[in-house]
C-alpha positions in Angstrom: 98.1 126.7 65.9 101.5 124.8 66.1 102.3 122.7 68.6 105.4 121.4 70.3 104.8 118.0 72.0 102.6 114.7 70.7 101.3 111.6 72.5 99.7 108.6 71.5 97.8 107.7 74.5 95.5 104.6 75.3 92.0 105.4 77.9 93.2 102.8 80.6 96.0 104.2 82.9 99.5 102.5 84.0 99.5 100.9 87.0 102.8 102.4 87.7 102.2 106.3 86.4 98.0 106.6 87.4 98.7 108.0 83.8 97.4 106.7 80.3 99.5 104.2 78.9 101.4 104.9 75.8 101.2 103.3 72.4 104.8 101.1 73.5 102.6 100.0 77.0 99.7 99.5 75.0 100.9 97.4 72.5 103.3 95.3 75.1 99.9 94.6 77.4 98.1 92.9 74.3 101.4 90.8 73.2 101.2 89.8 77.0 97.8 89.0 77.4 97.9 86.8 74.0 95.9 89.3 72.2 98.2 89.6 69.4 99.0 87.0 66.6 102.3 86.1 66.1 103.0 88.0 62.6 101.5 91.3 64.3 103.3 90.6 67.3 106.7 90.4 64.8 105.3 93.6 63.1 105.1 95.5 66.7 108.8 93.8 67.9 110.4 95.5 64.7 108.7 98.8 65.8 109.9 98.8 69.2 113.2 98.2 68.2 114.2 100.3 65.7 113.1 102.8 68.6 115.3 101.1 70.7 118.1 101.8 68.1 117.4 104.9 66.9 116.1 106.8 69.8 118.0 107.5 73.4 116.0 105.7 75.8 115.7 108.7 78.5 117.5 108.3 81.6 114.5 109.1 84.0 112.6 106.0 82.1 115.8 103.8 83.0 115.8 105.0 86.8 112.2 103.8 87.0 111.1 107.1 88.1 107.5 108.1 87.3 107.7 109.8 84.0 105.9 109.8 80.4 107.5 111.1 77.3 105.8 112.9 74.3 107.3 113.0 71.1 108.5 116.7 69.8 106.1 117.4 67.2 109.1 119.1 64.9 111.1 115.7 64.6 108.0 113.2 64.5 107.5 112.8 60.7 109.9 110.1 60.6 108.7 108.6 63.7 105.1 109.1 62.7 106.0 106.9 59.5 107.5 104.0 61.6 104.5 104.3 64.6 101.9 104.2 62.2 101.9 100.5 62.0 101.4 100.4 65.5 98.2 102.5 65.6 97.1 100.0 63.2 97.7 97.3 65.0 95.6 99.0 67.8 92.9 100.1 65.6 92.2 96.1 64.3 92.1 94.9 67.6 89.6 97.7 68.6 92.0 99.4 71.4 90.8 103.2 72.2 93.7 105.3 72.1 94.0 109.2 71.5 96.4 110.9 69.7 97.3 114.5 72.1 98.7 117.4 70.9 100.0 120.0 73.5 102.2 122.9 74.4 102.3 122.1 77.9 103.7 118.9 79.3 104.5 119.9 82.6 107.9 119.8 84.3 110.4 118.3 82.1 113.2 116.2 83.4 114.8 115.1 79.6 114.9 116.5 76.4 116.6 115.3 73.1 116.1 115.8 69.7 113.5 113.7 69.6 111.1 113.6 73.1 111.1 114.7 76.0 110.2 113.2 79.5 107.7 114.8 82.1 107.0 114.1 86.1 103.7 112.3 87.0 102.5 111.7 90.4 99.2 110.2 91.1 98.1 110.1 87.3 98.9 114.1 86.7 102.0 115.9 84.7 103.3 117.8 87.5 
């Protein structure tokens, strides 16, 4: 079966969505928390950032309003490669995370090439 949308997803939810986090509010939490050593938290900074400058950041995310994205699973091999690191980062300091493939996302409000952004109210895609 093919699939359209991916998400790497941790088991505890936001406190803003009632949704699981995402790998990006994964990773941030255990840099916050002082989980992270300094040369893993560089090798998650670099991550993040080379999202930051290669990917649109989508407008419903920017607005605050309650949303998750999923990566489109035709244009993540590239973003699979630079992720990967991240995962790994999760997987040495032992923080459960699933990796979801779907067709259905819900309702979405933003789409690029890349991802696309979905509604969430009370920790459900709407």
């Amino acid at each position: 079966m093919k699939y359209k949308y991916m998400r790497i997803q941790g088991r505890e939810e936001s406190y803003i969505t009632k949704y699981p986090k995402g790998i990006f509010g994964m990773c941030w939490r255990m840099i916050m928390d002082g989980i992270m050593n300094k040369e893993d938290e560089e090798i998650f900074r670099n991550i993040d950032r080379w999202f930051k400058d290669n990917l649109p950041e989508p407008e419903p995310c920017k607005n605050g309003e309650l949303v998750i994205t999923f990566f489109k699973v035709e244009a993540t091999e590239e973003m699979r490669r630079i992720i990967e690191p991240a995962m790994e980062l999760l997987d040495k300091y032992e923080h459960p995370y699933d990796v979801v493939y779907t067709n259905f996302v819900g309702r979405i409000v933003y789409e690029d090439e890349w991802q696309v952004a979905v509604q969430v109210e009370n920790g459900e895609i709407i």
